[in-house]
Backbone as CSV, one residue per row, in Angstrom:
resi,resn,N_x,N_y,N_z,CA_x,CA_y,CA_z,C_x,C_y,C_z
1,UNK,-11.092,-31.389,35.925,-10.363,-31.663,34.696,-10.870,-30.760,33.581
2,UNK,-9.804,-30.336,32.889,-10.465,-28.872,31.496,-10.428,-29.985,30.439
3,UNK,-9.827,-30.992,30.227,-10.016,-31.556,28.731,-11.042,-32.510,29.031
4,UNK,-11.843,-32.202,28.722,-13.256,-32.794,28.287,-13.703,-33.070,26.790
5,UNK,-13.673,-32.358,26.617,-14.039,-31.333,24.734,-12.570,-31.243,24.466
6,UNK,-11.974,-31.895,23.278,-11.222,-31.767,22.180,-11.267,-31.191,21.501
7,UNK,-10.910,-29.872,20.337,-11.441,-29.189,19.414,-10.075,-29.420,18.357
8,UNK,-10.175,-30.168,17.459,-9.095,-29.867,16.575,-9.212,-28.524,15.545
9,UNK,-8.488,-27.754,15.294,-8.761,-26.474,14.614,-7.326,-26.374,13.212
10,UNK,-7.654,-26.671,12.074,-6.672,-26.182,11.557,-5.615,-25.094,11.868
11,UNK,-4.527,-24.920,11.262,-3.880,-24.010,10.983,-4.392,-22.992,10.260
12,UNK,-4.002,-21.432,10.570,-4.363,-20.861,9.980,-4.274,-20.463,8.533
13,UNK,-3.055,-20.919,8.284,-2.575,-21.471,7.029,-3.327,-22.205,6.007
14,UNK,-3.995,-22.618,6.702,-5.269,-23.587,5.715,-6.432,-23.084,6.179
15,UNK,-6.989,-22.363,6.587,-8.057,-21.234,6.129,-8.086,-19.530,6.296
16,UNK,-7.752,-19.717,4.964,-7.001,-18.366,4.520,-8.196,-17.696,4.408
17,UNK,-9.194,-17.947,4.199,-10.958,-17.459,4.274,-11.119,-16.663,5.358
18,UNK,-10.507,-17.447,6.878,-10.629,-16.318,8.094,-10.103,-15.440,7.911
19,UNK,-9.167,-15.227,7.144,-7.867,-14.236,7.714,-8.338,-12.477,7.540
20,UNK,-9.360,-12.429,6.217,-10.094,-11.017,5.939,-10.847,-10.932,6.853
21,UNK,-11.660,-11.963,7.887,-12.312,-11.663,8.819,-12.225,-11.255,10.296
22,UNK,-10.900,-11.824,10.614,-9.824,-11.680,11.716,-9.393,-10.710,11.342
23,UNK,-8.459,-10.273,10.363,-7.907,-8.834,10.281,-8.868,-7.439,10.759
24,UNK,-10.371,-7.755,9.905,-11.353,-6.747,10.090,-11.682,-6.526,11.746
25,UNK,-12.134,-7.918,12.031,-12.194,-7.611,14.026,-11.136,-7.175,14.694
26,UNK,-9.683,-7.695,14.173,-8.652,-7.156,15.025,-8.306,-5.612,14.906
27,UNK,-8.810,-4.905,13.682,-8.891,-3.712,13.434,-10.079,-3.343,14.062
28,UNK,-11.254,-3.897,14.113,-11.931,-2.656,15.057,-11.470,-2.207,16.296
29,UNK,-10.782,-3.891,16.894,-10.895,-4.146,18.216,-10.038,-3.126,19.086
30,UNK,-8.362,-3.305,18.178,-7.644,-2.392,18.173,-7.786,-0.760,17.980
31,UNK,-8.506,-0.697,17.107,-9.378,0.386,16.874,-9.633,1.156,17.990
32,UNK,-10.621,0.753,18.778,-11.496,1.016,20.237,-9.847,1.756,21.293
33,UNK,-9.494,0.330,21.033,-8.751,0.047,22.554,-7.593,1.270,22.226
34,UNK,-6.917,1.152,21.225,-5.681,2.448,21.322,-6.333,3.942,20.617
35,UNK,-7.481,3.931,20.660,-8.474,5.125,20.574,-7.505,5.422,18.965
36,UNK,-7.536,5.101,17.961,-7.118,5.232,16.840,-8.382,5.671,16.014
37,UNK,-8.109,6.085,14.315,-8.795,5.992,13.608,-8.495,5.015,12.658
38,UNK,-8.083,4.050,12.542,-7.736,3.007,11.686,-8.920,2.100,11.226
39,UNK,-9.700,2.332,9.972,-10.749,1.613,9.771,-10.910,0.862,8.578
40,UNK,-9.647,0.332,7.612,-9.325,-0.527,6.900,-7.870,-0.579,6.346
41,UNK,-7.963,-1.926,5.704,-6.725,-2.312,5.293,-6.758,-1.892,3.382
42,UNK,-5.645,-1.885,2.986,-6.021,-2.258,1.548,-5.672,-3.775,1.053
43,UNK,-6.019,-3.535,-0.226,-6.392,-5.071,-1.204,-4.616,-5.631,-0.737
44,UNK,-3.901,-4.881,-1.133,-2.411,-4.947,-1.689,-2.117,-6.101,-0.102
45,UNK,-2.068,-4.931,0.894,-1.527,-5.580,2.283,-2.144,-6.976,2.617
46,UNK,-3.697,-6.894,2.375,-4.174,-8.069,2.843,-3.932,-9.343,1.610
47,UNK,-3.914,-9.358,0.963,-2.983,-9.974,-0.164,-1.847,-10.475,0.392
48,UNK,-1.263,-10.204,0.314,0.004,-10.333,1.224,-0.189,-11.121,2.517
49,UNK,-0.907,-10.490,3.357,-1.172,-11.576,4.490,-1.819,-12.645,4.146
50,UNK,-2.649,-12.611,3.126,-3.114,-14.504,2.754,-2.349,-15.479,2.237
51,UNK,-1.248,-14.481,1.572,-0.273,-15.584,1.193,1.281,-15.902,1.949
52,UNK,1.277,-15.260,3.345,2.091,-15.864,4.809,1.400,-16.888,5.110
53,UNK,2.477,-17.839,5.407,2.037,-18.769,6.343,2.228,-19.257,7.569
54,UNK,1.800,-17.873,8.708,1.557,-17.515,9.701,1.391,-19.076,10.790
55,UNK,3.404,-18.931,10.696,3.814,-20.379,11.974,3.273,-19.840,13.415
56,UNK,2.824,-18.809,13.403,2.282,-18.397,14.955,0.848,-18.772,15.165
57,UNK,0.272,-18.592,13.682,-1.385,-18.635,13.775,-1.970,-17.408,14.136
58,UNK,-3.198,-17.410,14.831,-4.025,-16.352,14.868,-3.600,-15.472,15.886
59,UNK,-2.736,-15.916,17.256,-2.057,-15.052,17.898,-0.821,-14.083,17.353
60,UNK,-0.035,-14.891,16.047,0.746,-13.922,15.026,0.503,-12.645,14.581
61,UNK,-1.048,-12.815,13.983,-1.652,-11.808,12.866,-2.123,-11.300,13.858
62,UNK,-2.591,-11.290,14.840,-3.337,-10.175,16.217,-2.123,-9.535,16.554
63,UNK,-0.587,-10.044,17.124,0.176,-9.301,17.365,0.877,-8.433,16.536
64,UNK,0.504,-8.856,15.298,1.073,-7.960,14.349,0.333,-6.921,13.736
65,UNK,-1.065,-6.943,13.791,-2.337,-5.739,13.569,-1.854,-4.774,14.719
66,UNK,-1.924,-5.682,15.703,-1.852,-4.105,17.109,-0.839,-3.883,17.248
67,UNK,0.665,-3.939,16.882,1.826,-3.728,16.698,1.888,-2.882,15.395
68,UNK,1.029,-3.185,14.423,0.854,-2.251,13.381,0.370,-0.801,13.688
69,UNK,-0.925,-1.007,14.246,-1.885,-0.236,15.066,-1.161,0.977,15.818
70,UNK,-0.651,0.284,16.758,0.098,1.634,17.224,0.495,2.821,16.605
71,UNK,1.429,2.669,15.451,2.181,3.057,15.196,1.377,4.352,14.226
72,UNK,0.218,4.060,13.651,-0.578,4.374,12.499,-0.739,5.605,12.625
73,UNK,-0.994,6.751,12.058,-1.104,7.823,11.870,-2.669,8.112,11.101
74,UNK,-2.564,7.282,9.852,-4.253,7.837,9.336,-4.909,6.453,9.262
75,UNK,-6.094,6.527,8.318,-7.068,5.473,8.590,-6.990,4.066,8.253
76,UNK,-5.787,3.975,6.971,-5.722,2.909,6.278,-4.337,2.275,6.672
77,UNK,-4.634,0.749,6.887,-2.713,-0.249,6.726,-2.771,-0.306,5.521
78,UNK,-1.452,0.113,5.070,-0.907,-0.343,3.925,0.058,-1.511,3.746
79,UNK,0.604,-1.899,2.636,1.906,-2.601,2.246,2.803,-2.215,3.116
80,UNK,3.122,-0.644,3.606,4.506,-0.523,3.796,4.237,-0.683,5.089
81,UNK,3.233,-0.572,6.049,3.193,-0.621,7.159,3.024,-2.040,8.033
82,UNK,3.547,-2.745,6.983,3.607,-4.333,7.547,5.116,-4.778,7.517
83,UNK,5.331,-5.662,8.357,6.579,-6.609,8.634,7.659,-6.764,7.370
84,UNK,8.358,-6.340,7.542,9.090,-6.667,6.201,9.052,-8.180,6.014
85,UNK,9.335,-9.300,6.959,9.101,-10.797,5.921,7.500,-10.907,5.198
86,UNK,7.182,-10.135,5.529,5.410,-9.789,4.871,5.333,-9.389,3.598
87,UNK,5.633,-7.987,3.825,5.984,-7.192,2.955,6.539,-7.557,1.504
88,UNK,7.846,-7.896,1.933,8.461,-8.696,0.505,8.892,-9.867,0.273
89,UNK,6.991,-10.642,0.861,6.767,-12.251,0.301,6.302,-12.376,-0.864
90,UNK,6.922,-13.172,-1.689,6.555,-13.568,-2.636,5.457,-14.155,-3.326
91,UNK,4.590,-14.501,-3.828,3.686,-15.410,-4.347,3.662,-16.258,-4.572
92,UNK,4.482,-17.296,-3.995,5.068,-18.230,-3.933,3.685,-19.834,-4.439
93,UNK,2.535,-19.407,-4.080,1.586,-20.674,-3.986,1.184,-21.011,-5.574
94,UNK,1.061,-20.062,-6.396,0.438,-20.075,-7.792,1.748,-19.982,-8.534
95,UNK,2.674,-19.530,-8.506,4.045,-19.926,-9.304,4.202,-20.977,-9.904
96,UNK,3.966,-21.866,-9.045,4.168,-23.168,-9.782,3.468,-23.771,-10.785
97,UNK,2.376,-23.186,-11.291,1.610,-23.170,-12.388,1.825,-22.558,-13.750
98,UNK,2.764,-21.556,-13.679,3.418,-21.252,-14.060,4.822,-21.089,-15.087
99,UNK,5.139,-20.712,-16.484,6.062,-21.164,-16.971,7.036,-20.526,-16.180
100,UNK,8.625,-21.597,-16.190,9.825,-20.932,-15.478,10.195,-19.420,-16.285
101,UNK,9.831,-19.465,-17.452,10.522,-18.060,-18.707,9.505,-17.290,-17.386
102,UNK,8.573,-17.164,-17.778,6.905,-16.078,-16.848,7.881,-15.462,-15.969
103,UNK,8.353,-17.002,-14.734,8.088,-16.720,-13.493,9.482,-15.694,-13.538
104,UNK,10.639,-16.099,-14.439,12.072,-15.433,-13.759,11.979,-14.123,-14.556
105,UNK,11.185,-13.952,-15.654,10.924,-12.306,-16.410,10.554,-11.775,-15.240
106,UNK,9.786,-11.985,-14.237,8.540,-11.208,-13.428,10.096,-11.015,-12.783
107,UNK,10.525,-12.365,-11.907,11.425,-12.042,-11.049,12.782,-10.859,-11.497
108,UNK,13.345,-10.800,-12.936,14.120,-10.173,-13.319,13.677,-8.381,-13.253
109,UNK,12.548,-8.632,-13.533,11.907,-6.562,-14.150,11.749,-6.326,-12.238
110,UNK,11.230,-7.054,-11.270,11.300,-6.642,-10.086,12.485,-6.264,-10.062
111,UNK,13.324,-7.115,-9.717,14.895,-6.943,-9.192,15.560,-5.655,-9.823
112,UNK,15.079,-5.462,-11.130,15.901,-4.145,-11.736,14.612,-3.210,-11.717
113,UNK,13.565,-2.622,-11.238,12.764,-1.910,-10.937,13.128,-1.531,-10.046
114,UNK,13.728,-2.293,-8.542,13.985,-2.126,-7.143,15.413,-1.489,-7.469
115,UNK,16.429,-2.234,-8.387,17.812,-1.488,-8.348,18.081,-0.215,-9.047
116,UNK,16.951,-0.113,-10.050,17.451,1.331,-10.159,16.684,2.741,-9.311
117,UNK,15.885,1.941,-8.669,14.954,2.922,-8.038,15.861,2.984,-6.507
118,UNK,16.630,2.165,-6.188,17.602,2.496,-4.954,18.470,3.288,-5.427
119,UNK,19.187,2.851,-6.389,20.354,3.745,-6.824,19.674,5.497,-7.463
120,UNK,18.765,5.709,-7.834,18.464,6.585,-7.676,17.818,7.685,-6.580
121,UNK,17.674,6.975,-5.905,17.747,7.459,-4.085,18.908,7.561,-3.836
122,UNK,19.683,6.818,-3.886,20.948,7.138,-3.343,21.661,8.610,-3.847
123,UNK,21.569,8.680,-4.904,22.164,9.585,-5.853,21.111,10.483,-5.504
124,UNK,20.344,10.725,-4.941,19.123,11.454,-4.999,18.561,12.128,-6.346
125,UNK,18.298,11.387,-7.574,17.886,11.655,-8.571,18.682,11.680,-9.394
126,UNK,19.993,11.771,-8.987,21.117,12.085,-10.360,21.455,10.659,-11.232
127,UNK,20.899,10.939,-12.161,20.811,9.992,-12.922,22.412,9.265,-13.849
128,UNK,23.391,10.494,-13.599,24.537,10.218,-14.190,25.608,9.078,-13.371
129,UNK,24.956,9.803,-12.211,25.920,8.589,-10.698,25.101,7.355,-10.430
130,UNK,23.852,7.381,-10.582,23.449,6.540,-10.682,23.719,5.572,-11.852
131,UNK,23.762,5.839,-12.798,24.366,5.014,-14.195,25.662,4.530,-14.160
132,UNK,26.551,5.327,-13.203,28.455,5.353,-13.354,28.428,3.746,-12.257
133,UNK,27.228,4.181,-11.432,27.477,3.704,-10.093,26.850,1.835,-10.593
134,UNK,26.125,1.677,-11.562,25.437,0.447,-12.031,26.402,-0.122,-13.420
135,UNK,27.108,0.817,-13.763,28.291,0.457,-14.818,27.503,0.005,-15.910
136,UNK,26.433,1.374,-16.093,25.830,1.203,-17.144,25.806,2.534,-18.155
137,UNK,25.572,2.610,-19.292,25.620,3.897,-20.265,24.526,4.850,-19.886
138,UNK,24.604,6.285,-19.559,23.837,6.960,-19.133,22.008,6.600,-20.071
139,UNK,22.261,6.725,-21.164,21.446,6.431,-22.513,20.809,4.904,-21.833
140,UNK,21.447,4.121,-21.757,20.550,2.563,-21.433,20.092,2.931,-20.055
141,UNK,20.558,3.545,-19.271,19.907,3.392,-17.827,18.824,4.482,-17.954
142,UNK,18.572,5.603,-18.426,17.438,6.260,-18.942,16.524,5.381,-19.468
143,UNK,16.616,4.157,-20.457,16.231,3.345,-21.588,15.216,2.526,-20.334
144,UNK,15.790,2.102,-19.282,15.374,1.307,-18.348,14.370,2.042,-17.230
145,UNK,14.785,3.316,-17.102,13.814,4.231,-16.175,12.560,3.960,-17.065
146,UNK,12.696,4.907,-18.312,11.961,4.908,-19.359,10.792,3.298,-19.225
147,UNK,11.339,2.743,-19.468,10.656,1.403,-19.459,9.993,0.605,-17.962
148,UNK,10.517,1.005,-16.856,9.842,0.672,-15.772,9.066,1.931,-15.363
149,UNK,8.817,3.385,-15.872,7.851,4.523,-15.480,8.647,4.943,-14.587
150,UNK,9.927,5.184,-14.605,10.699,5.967,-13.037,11.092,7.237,-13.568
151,UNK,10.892,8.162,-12.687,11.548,9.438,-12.584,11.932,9.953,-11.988
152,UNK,13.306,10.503,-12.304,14.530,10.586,-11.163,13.848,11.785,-10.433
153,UNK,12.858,13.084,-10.604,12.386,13.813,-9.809,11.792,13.252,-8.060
154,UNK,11.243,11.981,-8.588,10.828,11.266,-7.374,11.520,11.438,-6.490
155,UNK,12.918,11.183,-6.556,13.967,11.081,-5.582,15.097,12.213,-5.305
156,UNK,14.683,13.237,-5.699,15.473,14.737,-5.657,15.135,15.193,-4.163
């Protein structure tokens, strides 16, 4: 008989403490095994993974390091090199502390940071189609680059 010993173990979800420590072993481990140079994460990504709440658990975040892993080219995971439901999770746990004005400003300057920075990809920098294309005055949609730090060179 194997059940002898019971071990109840939280979710990983509720100790978010392992998760910088698991990430670090699953990066060496991975490391070794797909002969990579991958030898840290940044603040941003792992951020992000503490605030998933990883319904798989610790077999999730392992399949998703060495699924990351593969793919890697230089030393560091970033933000972009994670899961998109990862990627663009929200902060959802401390919000609620939060005034609603705070929380929907934050949410509003994202949403139009992200839309004019697509539409200026699209347009590949042209800032005039990009403005025609948002049905906005060339002058205010400059006003708004201006104010979120974008420059249409980025995207030429």
């Amino acid at each position: 008989r194997l059940n002898v010993i019971s071990l109840q173990i939280p979710p990983l979800r509720e100790r978010l403490h392992d998760i910088p420590l698991l990430v670090n072993y699953f990066i060496r481990e991975f490391d070794m095994r797909l002969n990579k140079r991958v030898t840290r994460i940044t603040e941003e990504a792992l951020g992000k993974m503490m605030n998933y709440s990883w319904p798989g658990n610790v077999r999730e975040l392992r399949n998703i390091l060495e699924k990351t892993m593969n793919f890697k080219e230089d030393e560091t995971i970033t933000l972009k090199d994670l899961p998109e439901d990862i990627k663009y999770l929200k902060d959802n746990k401390h919000s609620f502390n939060r005034p609603f004005k705070e929380i929907k400003k934050e949410a509003v300057t994202h949403l139009s940071k992200d839309y004019i920075r697509g539409l200026l990809s699209i347009h590949k920098g042209n800032v005039s189609k990009a403005a025609l294309k948002a049905q906005m005055d060339r002058g205010n949609f400059r006003k708004l680059m201006k104010r979120f730090n974008i420059s249409a060179k980025e995207f030429r």
